[in-house]
FIPAMAR-779062 format. One record per residue: residue number from 1; y, z, x of N, C-alpha, C in turn. Coordinates in pm, 1 decimal. Example, Ala and Ser with C-alpha at 12.3 -4.5 7.8 and 13.67 -1.06 7.14 Angstrom:
BEGIN
+-----+----------+----------+----------+----------+----------+----------+----------+----------+----------+
|   i |      n_v |      n_w |      n_u |     ca_v |     ca_w |     ca_u |      c_v |      c_w |      c_u |
+-----+----------+----------+----------+----------+----------+----------+----------+----------+----------+
|   1 |   -569.0 |    780.0 |   1319.0 |   -450.0 |    780.0 |   1230.0 |   -330.0 |    780.0 |   1320.0 |
|   2 |   -225.0 |    708.0 |   1285.0 |   -106.0 |    714.0 |   1367.0 |      3.0 |    787.0 |   1290.0 |
+-----+----------+----------+----------+----------+----------+----------+----------+----------+----------+
***
This chain:
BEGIN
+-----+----------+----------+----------+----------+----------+----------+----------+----------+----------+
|   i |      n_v |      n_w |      n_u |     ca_v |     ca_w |     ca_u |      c_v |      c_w |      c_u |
+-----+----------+----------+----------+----------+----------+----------+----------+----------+----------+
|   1 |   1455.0 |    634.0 |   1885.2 |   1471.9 |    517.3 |   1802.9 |   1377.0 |    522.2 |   1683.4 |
|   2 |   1425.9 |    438.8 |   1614.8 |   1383.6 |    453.7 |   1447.8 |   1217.0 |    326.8 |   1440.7 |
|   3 |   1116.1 |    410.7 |   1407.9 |   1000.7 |    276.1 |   1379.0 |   1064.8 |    153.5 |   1260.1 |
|   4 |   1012.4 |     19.3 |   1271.5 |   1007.4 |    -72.4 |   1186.8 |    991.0 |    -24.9 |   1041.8 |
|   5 |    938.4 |     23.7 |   1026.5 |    862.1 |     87.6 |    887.7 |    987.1 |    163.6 |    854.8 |
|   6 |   1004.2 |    287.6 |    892.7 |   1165.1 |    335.2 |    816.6 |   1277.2 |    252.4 |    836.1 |
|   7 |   1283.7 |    169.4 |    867.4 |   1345.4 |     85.1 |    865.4 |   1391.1 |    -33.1 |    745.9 |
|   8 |   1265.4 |    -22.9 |    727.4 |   1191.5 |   -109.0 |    617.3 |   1229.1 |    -54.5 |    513.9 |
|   9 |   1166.7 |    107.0 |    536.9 |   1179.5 |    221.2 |    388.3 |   1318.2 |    250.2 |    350.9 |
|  10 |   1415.7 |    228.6 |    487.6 |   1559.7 |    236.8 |    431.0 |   1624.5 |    128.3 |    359.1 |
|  11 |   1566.8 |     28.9 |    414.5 |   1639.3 |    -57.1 |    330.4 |   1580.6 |    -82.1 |    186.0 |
|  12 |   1444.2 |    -52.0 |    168.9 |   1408.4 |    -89.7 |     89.8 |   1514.8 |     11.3 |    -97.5 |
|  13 |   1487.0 |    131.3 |     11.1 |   1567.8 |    266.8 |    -77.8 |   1717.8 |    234.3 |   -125.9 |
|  14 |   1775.6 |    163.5 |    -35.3 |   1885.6 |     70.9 |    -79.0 |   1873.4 |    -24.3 |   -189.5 |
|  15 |   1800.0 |    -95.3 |   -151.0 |   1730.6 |   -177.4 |   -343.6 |   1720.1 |   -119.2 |   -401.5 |
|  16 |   1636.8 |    -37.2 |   -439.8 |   1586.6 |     32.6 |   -521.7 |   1762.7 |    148.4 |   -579.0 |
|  17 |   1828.5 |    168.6 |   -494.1 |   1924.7 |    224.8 |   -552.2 |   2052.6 |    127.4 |   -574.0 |
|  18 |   2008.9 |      0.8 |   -629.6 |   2124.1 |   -102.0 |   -674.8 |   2176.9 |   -200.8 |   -622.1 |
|  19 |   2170.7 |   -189.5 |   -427.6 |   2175.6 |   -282.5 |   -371.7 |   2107.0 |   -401.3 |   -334.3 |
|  20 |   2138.6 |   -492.3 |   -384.1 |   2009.8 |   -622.9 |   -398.1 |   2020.6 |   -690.0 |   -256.4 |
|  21 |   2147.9 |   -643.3 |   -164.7 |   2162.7 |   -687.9 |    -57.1 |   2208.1 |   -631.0 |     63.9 |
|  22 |   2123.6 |   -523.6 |     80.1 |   2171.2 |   -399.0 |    217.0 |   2249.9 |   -472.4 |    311.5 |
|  23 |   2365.2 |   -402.2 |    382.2 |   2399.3 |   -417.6 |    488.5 |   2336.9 |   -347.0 |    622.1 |
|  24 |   2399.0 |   -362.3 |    738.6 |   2341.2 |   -308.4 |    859.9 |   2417.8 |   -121.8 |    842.9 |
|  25 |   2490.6 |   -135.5 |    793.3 |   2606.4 |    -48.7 |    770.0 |   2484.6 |     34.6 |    705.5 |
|  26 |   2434.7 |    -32.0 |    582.6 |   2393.2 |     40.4 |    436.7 |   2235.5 |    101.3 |    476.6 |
|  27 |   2179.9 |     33.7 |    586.6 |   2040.8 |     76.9 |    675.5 |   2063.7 |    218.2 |    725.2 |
|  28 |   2179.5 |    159.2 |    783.4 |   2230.6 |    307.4 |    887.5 |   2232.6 |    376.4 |    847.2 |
|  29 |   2333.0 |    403.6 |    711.7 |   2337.3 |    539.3 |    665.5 |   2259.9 |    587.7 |    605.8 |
|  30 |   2153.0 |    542.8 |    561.5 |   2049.7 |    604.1 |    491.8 |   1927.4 |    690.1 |    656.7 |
|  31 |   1929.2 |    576.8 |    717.3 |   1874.0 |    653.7 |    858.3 |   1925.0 |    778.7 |    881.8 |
|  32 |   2087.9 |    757.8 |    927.1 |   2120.3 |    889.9 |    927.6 |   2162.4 |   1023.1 |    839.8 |
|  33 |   2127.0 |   1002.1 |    739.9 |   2073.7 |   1118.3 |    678.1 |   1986.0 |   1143.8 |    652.2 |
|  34 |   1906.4 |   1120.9 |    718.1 |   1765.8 |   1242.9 |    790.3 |   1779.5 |   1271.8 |    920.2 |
|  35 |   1855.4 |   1221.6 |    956.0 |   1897.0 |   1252.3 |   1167.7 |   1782.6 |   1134.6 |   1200.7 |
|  36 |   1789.7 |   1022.1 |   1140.1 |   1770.9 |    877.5 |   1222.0 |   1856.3 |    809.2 |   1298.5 |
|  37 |   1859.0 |    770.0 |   1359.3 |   1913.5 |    649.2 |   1442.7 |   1850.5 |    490.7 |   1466.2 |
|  38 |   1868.4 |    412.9 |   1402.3 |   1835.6 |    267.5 |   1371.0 |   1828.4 |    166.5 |   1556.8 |
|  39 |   1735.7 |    137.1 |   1545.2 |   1726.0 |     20.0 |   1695.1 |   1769.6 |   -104.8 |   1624.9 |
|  40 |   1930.9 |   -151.2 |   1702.5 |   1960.8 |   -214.9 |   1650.4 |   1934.2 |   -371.1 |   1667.4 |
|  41 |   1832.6 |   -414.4 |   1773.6 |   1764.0 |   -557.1 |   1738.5 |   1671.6 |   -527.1 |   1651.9 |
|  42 |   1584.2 |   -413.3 |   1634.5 |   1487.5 |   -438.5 |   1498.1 |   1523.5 |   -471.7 |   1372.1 |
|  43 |   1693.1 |   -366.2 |   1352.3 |   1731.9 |   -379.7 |   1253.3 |   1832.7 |   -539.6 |   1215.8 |
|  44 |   1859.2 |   -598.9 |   1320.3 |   1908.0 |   -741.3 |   1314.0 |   1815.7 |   -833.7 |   1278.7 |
|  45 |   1708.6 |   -824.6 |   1327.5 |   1575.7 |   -928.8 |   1277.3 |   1552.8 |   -886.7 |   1149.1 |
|  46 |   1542.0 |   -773.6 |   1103.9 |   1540.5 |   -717.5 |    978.4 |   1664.0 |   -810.9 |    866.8 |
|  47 |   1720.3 |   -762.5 |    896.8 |   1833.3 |   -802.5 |    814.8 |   1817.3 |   -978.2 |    786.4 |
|  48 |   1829.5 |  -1043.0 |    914.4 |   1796.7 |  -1192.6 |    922.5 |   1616.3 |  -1251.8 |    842.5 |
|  49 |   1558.1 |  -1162.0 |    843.6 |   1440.7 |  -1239.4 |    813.5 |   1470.3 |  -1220.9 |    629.8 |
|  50 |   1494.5 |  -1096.9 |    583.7 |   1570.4 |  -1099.1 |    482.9 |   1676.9 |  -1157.7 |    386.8 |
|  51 |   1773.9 |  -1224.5 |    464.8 |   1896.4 |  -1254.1 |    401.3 |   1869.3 |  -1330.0 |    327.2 |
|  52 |   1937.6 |  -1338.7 |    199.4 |   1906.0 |  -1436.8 |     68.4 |   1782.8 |  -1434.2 |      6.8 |
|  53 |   1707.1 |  -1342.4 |     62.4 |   1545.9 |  -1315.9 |    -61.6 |   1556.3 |  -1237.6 |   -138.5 |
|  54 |   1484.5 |  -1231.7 |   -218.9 |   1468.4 |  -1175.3 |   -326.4 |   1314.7 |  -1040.1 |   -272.7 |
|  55 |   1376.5 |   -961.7 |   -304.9 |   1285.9 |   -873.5 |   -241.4 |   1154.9 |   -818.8 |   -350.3 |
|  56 |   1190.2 |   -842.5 |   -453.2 |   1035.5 |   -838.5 |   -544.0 |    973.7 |   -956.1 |   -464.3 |
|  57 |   1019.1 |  -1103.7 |   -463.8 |    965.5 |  -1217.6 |   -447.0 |    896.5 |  -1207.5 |   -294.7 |
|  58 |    995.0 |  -1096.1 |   -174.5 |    857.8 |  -1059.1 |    -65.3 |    811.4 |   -993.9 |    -54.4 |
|  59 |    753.8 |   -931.1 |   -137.7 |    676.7 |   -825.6 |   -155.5 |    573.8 |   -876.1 |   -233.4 |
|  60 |    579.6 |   -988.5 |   -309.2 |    453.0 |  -1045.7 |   -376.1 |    388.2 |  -1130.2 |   -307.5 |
|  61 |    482.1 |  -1196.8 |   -204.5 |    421.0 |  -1269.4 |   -160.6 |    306.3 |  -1195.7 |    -24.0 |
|  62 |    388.4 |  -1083.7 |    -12.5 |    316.2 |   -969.1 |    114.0 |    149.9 |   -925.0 |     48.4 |
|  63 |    166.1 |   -913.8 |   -114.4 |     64.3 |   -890.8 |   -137.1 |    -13.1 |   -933.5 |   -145.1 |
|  64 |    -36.1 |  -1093.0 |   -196.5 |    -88.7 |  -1237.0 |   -211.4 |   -161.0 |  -1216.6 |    -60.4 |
|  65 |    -70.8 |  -1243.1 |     37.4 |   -135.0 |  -1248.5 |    226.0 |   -250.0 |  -1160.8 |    181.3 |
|  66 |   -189.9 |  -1004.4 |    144.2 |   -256.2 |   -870.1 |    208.3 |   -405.4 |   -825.4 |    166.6 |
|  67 |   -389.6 |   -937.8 |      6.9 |   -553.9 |   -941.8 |    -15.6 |   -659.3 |  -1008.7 |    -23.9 |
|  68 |   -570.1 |  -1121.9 |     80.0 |   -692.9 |  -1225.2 |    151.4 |   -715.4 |  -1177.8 |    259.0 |
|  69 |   -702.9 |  -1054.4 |    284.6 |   -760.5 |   -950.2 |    441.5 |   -885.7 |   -893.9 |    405.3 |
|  70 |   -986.0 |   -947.3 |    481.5 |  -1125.4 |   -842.6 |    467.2 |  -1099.3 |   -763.3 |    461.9 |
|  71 |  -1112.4 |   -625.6 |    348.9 |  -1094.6 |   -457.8 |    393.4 |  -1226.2 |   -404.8 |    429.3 |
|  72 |  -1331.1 |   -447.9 |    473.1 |  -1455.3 |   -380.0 |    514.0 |  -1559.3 |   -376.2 |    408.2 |
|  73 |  -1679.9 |   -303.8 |    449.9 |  -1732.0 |   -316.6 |    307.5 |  -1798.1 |   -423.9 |    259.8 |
|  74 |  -1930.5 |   -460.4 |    246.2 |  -1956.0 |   -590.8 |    234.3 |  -1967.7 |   -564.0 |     50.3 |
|  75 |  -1979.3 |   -451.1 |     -7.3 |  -2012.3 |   -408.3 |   -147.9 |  -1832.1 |   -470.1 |   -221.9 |
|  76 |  -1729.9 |   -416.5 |   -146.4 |  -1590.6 |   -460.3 |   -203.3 |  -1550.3 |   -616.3 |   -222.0 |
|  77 |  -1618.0 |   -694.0 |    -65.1 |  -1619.2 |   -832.1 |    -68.5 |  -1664.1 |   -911.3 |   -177.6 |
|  78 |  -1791.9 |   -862.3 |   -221.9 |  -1905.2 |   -929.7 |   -320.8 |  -1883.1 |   -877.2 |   -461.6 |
|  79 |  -1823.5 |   -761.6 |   -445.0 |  -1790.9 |   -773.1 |   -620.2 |  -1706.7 |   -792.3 |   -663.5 |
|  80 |  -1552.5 |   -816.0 |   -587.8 |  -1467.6 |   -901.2 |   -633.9 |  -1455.1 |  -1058.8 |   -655.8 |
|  81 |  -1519.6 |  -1137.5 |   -565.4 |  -1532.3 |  -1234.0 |   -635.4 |  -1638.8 |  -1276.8 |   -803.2 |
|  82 |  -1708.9 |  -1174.6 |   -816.1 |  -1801.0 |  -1158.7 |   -953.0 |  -1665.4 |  -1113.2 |  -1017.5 |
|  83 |  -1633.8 |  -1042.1 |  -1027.0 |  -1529.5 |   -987.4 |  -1110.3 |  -1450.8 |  -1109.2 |  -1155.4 |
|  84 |  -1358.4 |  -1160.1 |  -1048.4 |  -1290.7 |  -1274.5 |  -1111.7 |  -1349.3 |  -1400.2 |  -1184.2 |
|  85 |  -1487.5 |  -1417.8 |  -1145.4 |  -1558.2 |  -1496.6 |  -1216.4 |  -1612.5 |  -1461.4 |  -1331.0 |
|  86 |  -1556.5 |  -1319.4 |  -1391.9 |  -1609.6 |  -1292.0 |  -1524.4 |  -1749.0 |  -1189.7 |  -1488.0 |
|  87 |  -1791.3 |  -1162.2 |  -1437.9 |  -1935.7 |  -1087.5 |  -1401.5 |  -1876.0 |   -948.5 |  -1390.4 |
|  88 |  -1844.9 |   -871.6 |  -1435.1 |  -1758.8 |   -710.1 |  -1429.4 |  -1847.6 |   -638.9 |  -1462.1 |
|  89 |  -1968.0 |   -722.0 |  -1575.5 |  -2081.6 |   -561.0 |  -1613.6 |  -2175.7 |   -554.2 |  -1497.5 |
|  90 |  -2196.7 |   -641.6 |  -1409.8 |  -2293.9 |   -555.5 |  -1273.2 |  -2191.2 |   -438.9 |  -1236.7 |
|  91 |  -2103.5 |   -497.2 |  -1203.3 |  -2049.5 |   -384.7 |  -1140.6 |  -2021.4 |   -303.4 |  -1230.9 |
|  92 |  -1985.7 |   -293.7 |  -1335.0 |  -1991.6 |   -162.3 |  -1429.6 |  -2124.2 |    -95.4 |  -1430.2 |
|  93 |  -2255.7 |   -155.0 |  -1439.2 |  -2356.0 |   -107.2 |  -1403.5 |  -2352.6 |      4.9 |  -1283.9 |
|  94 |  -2369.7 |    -76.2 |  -1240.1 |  -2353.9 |    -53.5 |  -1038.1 |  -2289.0 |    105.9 |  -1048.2 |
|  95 |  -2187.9 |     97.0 |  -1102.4 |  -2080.8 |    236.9 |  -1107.1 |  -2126.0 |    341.8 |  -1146.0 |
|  96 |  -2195.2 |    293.1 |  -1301.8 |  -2320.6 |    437.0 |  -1362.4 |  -2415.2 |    457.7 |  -1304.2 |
|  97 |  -2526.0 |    383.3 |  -1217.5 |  -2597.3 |    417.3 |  -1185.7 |  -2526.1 |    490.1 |  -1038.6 |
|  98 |  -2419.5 |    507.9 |   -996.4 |  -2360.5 |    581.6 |   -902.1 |  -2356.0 |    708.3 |   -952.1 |
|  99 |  -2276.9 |    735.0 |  -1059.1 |  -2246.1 |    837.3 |  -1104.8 |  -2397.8 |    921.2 |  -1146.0 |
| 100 |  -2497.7 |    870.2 |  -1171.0 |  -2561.6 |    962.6 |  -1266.9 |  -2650.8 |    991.4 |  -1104.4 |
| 101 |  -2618.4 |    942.0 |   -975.5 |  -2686.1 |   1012.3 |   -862.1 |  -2633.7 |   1093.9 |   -807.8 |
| 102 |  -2465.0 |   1076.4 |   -849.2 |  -2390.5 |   1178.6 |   -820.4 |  -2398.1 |   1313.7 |   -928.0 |
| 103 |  -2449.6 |   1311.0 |   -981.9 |  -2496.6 |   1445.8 |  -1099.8 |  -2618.5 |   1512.9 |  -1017.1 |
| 104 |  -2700.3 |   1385.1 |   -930.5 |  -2865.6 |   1433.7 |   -939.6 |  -2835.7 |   1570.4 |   -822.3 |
| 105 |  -2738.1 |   1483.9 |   -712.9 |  -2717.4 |   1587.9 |   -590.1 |  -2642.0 |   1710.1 |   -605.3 |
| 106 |  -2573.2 |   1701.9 |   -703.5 |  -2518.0 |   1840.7 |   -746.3 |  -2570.7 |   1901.8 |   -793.1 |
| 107 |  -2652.8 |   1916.0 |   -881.9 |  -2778.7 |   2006.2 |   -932.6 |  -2873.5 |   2065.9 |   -825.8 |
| 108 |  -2842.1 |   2012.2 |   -715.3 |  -2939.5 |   2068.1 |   -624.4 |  -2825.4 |   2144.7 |   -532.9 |
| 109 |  -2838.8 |   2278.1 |   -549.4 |  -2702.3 |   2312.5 |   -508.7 |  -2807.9 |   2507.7 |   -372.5 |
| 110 |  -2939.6 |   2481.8 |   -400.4 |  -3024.9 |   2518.9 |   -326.2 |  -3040.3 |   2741.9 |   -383.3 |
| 111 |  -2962.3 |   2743.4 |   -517.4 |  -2957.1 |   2864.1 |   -594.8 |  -2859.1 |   2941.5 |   -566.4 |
| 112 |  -2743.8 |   2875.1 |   -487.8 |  -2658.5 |   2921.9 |   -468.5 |  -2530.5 |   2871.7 |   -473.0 |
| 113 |  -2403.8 |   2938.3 |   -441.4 |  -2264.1 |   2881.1 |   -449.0 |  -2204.7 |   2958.2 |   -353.9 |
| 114 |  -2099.5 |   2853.2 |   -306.2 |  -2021.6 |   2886.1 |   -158.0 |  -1889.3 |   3001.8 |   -234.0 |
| 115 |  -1845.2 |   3023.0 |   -332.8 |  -1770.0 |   3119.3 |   -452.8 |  -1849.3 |   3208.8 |   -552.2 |
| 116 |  -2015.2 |   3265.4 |   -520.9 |  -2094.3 |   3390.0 |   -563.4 |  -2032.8 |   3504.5 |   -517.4 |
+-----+----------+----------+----------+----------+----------+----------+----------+----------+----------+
***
């Protein structure tokens, strides 16, 4: 049986090639040409949670959710909210003084190269 996700990716490949409104039919055949086979309650909930959206419109809204998710990182947390508040040159700071430590450790390369 076929994961949620290609599932997803088939139908989505269907939009993207003109159909604004896949059928169960139009899932399938894209499954099976790669030698998929579709589970057909995933693909019924699929279809139903779908019907009549606008699929840019869930996909923005997927993204909206997806980046009120902590991604880790307490450095990613804290400088995006500066950012949106206008504060972008720490962190532009922040970035050069990355980079120019990333120069310092490469110079120290101990008189040799792993390609001498």
């Amino acid at each position: 049986m076929v994961s949620t996700m290609k599932m997803i990716a088939a139908y989505l490949l269907a939009v993207l090639g003109g159909n604004t409104s896949p059928t169960a039919d139009d899932v399938k055949n894209i499954l099976e040409s790669v030698g998929a086979e579709a589970d057909e309650e995933k693909l019924d909930f699929l279809l139903t949670e779908l019907k009549g959206k606008d699929i840019t419109e869930v996909i923005a809204a997927g993204r909206e959710k997806f980046a009120s998710v902590p991604s880790g990182g307490g450095a990613i947390a804290v400088g995006a909210p500066a950012a949106a508040a206008g504060g972008a040159a720490p962190a532009e700071e922040a970035k050069k003084e990355e980079k120019v430590e990333e120069k310092e450790e490469s110079d120290d390369d101990m008189g040799f190269s792993l390609f001498d």
